[in-house]
C-alpha positions as CSV (number, residue, x, y, z in Angstrom):
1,X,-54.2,23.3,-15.1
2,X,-56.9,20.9,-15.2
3,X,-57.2,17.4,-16.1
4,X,-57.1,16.4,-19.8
5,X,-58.7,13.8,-21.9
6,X,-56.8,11.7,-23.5
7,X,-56.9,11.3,-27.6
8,X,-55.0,10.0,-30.2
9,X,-53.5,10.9,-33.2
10,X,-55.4,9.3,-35.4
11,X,-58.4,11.7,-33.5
12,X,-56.1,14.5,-35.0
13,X,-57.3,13.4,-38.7
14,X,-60.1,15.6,-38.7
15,X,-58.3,18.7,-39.1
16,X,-61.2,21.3,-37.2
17,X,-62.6,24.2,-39.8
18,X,-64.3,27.0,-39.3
19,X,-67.3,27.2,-41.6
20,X,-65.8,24.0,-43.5
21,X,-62.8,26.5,-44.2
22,X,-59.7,24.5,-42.5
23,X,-57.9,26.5,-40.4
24,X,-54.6,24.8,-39.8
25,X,-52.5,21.7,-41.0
26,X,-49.1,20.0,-39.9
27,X,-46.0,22.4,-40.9
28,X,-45.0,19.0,-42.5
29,X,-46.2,15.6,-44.4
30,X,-49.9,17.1,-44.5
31,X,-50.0,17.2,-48.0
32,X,-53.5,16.7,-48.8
33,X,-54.5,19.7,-46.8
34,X,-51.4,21.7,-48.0
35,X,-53.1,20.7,-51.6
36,X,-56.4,22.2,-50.6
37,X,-55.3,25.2,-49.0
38,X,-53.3,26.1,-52.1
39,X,-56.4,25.7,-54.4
40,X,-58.7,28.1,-52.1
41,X,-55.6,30.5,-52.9
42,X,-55.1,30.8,-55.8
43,X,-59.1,31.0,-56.2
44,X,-59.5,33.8,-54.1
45,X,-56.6,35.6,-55.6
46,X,-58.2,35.3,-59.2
47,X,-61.4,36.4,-58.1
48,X,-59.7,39.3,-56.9
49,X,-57.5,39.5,-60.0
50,X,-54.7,39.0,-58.7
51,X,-51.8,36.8,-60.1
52,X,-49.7,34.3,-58.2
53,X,-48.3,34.9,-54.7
54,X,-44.5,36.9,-55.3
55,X,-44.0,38.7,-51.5
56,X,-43.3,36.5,-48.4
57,X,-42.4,38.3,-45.2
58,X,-40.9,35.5,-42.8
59,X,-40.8,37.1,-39.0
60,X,-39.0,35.0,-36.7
61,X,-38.8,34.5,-33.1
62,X,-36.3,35.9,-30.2
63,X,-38.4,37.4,-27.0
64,X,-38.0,40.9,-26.9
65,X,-35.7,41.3,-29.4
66,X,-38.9,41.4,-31.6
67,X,-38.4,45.2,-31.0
68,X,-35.3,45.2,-34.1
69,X,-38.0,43.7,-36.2
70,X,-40.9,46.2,-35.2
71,X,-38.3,48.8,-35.7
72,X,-36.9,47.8,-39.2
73,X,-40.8,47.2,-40.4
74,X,-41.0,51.3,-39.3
75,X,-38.4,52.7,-40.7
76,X,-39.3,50.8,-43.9
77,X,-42.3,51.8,-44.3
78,X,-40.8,55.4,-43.9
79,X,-38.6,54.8,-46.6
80,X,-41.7,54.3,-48.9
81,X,-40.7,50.9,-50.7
82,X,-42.4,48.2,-48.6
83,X,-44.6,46.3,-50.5
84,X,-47.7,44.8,-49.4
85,X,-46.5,41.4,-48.5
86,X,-49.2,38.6,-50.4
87,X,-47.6,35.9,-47.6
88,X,-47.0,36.8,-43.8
89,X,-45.7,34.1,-41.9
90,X,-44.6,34.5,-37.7
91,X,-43.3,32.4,-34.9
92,X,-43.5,33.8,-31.2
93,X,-42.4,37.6,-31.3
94,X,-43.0,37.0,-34.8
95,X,-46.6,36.1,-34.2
96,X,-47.0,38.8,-32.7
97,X,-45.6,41.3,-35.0
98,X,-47.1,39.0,-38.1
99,X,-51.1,40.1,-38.1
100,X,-49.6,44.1,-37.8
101,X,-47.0,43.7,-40.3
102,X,-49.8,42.6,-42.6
103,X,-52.1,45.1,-42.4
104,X,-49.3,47.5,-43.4
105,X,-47.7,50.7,-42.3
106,X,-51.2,51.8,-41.0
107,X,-50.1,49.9,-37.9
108,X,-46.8,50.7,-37.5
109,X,-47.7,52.8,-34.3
110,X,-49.0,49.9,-32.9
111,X,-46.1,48.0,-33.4
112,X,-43.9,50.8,-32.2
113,X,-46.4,51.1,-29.0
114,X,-46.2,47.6,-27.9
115,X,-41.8,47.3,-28.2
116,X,-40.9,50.5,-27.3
117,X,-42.9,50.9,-24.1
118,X,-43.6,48.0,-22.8
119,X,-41.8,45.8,-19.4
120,X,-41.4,42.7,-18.4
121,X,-44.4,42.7,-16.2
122,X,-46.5,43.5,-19.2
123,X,-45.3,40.5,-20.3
124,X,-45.3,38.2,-17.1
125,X,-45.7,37.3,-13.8
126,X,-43.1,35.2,-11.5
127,X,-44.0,32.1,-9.9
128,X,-40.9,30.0,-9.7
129,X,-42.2,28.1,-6.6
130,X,-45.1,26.8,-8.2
131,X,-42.8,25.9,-11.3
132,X,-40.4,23.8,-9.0
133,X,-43.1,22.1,-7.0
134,X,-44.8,20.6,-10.2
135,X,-46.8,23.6,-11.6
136,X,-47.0,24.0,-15.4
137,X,-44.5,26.8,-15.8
138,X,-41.9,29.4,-13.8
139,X,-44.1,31.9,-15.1
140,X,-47.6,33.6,-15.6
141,X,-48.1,34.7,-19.1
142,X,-51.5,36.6,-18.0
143,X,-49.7,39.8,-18.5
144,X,-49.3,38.8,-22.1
145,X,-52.6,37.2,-22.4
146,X,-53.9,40.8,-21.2
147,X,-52.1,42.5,-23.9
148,X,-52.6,40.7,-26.8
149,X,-56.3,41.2,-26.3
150,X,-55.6,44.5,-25.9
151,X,-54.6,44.9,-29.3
152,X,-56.2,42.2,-31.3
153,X,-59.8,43.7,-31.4
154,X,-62.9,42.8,-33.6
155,X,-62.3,45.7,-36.0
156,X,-58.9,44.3,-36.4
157,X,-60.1,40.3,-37.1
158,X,-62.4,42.6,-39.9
159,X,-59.4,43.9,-41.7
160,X,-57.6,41.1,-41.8
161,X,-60.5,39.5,-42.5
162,X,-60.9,41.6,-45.4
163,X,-57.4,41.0,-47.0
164,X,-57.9,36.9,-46.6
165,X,-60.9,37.2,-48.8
166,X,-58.4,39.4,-51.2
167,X,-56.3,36.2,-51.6
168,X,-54.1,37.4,-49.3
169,X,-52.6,35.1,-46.0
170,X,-51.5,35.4,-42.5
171,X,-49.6,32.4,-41.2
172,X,-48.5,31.8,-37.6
173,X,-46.9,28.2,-36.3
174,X,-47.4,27.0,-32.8
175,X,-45.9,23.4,-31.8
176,X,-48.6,20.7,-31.0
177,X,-47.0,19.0,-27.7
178,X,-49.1,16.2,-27.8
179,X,-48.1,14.9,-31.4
180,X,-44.8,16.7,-31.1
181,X,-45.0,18.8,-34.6
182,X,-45.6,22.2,-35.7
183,X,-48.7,23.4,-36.4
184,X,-49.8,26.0,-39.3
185,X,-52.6,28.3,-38.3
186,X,-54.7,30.6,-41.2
187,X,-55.2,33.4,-39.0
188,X,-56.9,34.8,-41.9
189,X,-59.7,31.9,-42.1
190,X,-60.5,32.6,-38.5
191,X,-60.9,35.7,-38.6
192,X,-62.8,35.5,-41.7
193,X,-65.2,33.2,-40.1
194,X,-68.6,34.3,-38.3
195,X,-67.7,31.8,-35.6
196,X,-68.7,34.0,-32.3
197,X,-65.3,32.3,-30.7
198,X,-63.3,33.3,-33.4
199,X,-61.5,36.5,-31.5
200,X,-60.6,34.0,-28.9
201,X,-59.4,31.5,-30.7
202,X,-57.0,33.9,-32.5
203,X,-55.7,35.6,-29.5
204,X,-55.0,32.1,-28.0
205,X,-53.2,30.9,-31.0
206,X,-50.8,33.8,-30.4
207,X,-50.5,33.6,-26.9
208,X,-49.4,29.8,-27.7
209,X,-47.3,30.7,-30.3
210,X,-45.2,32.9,-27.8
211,X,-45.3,30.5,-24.7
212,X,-42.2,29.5,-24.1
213,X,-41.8,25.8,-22.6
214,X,-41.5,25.3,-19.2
215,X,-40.5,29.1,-18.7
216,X,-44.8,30.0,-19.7
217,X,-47.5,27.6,-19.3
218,X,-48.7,25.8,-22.3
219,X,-52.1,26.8,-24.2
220,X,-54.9,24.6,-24.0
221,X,-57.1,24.9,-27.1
222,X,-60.3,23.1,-27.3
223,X,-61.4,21.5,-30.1
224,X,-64.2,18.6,-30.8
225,X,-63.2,15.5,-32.5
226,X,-65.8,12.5,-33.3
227,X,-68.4,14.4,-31.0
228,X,-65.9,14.7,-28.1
229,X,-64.4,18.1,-26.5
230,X,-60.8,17.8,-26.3
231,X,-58.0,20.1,-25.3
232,X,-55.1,20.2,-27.2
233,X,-51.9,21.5,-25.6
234,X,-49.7,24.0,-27.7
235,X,-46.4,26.0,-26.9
236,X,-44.1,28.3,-28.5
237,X,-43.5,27.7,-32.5
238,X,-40.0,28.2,-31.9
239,X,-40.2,24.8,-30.7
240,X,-39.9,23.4,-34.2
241,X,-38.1,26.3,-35.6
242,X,-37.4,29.9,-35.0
243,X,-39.1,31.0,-38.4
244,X,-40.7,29.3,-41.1
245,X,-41.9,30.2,-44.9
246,X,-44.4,27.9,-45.9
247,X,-45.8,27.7,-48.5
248,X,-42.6,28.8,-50.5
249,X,-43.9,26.6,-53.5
250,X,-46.6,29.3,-54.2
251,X,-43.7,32.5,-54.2
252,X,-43.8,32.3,-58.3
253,X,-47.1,30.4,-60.2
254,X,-44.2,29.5,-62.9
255,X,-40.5,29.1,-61.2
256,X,-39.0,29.3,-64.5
257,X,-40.6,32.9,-65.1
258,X,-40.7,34.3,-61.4
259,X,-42.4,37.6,-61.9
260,X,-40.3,40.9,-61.5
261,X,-41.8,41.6,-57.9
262,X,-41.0,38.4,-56.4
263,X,-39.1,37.9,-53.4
264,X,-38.6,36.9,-50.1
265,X,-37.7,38.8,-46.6
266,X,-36.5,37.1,-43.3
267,X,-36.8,39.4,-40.2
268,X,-34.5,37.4,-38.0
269,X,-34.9,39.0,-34.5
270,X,-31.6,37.7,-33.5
271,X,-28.3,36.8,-34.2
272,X,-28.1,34.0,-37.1
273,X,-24.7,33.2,-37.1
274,X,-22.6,31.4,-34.2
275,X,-20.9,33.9,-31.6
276,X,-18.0,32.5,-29.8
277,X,-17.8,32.8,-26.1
278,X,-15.8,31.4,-23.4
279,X,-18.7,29.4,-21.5
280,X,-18.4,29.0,-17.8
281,X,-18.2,25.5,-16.3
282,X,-21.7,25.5,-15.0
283,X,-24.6,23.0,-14.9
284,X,-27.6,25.5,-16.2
285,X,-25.0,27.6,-18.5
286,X,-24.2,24.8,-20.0
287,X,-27.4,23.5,-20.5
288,X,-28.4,26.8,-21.8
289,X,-25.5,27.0,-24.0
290,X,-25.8,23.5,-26.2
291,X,-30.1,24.1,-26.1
292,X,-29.0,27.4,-28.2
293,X,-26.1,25.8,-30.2
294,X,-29.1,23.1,-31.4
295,X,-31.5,25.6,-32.3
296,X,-28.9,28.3,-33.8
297,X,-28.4,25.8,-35.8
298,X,-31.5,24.5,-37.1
299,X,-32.6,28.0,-37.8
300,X,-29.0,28.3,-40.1
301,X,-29.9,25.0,-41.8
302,X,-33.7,26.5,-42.3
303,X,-32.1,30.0,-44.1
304,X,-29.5,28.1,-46.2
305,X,-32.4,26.1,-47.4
306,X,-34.3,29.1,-48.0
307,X,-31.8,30.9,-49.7
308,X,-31.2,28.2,-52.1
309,X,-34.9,27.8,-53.3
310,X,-35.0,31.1,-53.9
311,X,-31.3,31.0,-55.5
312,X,-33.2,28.1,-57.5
313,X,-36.4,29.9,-58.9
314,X,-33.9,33.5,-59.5
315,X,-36.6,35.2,-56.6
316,X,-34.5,37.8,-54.8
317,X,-33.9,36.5,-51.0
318,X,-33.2,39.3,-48.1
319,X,-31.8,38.5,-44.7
320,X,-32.2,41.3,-41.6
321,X,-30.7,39.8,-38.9
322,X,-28.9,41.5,-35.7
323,X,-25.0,41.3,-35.2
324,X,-23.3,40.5,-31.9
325,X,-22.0,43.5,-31.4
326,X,-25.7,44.8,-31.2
327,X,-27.1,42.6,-28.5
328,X,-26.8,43.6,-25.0
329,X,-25.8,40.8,-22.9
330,X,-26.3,42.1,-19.8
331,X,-29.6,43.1,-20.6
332,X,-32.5,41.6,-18.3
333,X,-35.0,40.2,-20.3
334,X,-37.9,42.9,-21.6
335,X,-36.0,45.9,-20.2
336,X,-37.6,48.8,-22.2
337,X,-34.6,50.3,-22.4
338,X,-32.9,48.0,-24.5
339,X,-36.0,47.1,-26.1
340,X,-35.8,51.1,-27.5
341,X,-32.0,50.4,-28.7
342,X,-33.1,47.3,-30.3
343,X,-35.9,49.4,-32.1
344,X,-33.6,52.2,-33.1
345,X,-31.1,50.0,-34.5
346,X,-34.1,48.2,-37.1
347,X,-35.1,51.3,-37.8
348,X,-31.9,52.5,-38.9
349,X,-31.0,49.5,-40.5
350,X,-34.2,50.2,-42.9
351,X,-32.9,53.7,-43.6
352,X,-29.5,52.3,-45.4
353,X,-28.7,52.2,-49.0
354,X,-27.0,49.4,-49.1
355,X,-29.0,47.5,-46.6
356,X,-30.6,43.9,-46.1
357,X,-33.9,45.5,-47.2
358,X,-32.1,47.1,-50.7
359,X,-29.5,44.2,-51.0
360,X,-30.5,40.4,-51.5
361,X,-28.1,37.6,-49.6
362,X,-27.2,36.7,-53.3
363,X,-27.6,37.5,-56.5
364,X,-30.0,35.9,-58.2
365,X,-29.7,33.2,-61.1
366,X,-31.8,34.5,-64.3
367,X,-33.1,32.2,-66.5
């Protein structure tokens, strides 16, 4: 990795925009930009003539078990009740679900393509000596690199292009290691832009968004601030939380009134609640063990707090998540095998009557 130039964060006040169109803001405190971004909203969607924001779809991270998620989008859209979603927000395996789950069904093969038959070397290389002797990471995400550009083409950038300018958005958050805060990219505003970078920008702001620390490199995207070229480095979203649903403030125009088709959906591609196991008195098992307990648990503290705005504004609020008794263990990491079970058991989880997808986590409070 090569040498960086140093910057501040007061550098970082010039948000970068494409076409004077900002393109990202802080997943917290950047409320003048939050403000701004909300305004060109709700503008585009009256041009369009459409009302308020009511759909959010909030995809969340967990590796390969992105496959339940991929799988539970299919099988819903073979049920024929998925809506078009008017928010789409991703983290990691999320991000890279997100810009197909927004396009719709018409990409569900896609989806089903990249979780169903891929392997771990489509997804890395190994390089643990380099790791250990002061390299950037234990792994080589080119693999990864290779296959998101694969799939994120310039007819794709077009379509989701063409469903920003709808009043329509695709969210995706990568964490800034420099200022140690989540980031909010409008994948839609890049790809809406003429910008002749803007495919490469958008493939790298997925590739970050799925590079986990220290076991991927970081992402190094260059931006100029005050005249200067500067590199920013960016890792995995799930960094500052496994999913995220910003902006929920713009779910109903009027929270008293929320309109009949508002509500929320959180793929979870994992298991949200605790699962007890005996862990064995060892120094990276343990290590392993309390990282996970700390993020579990930030992502539980995320949901209750989702659940309760929506409980608060009466907008129905649906949780997929897997179940212990699902997950494979054992598994190595990417195995396509298990990645197929994982697939099958989202789909079939769409398919059920009384599922999360026809059930909400509550009923809601009318007012």
């Amino acid at each position: 990795m090569p040498p960086r130039t140093p910057y501040s964060l007061g550098d970082l006040a010039q948000t970068p925009a494409v076409q004077a169109q900002p393109i990202r803001f802080w997943a917290k405190g950047d409320d003048a930009a939050y403000s701004r971004w909300g305004e060109t909203l709700r503008q585009d969607r009256a041009a369009s003539g459409l009302a308020a924001p009511a759909t959010l779809l909030a995809l969340s991270g967990g590796s390969d078990k992105g496959a339940f998620g991929a799988g539970l989008l299919t099988g819903w859209s073979r049920t024929g009740s998925r809506p078009e979603f008017d928010i789409v927000t991703g983290v990691s395996t999320g991000a890279l679900i997100a810009p197909f789950a927004f396009l719709g069904s018409a990409e569900d093969p896609t989806l089903t393509a990249i979780y169903t038959n891929i392997s771990s070397k489509d997804i890395y290389r190994k390089r643990v000596l380099g790791g250990l002797l002061g390299g950037p990471s234990l792994l080589d995400s080119r693999p990864l690199a290779a296959l998101i550009a694969r799939y994120v083409t310039p007819a794709l950038l077009d379509r989701i292009a063409a469903e920003h300018r709808r009043g329509r958005r695709l969210l995706v958050m990568t964490t800034q290691l420099d200022a140690q805060q989540g980031t909010i990219w409008d994948m839609g505003a890049i790809a809406a832009s003429n910008e002749p970078e803007r495919a490469a920008l958008f493939r790298r702001v997925l590739l970050a968004s799925a590079s986990i620390p220290g076991a991927f490199p970081p992402v190094l995207i260059d931006t100029t601030i005050g005249g200067r070229r500067i590199s920013e480095m960016h890792v995995d979203g799930g960094a500052i939380g496994g999913f995220f649903t910003l902006p929920t403030g713009l779910i109903a125009a009027n929270p008293a009134a929320p309109r009949s088709n508002a509500a929320i959906f959180l793929i979870y591609n994992g298991v949200l609640e605790p699962d007890f196991e005996v862990v064995k008195p060892r120094t990276l098992t343990i290590m392993s063990h309390a990282l996970g307990t700390v993020l579990g648990q930030l992502d539980r503290n995320n949901a209750d707090e989702l659940k309760a705005f929506a409980r608060e504004r009466g907008i129905p609020f649906h949780l997929c998540a897997l179940v212990p008794t699902e997950i494979d263990t054992k598994a190595p990491l990417f195995d396509r095998d298990n990645m197929r079970a994982l697939y099958a058991i989202g789909e079939a989880r769409a398919g059920q009557a009384t599922g999360c997808l026809k059930q909400p986590a509550f009923v809601p409070i009318l007012r």
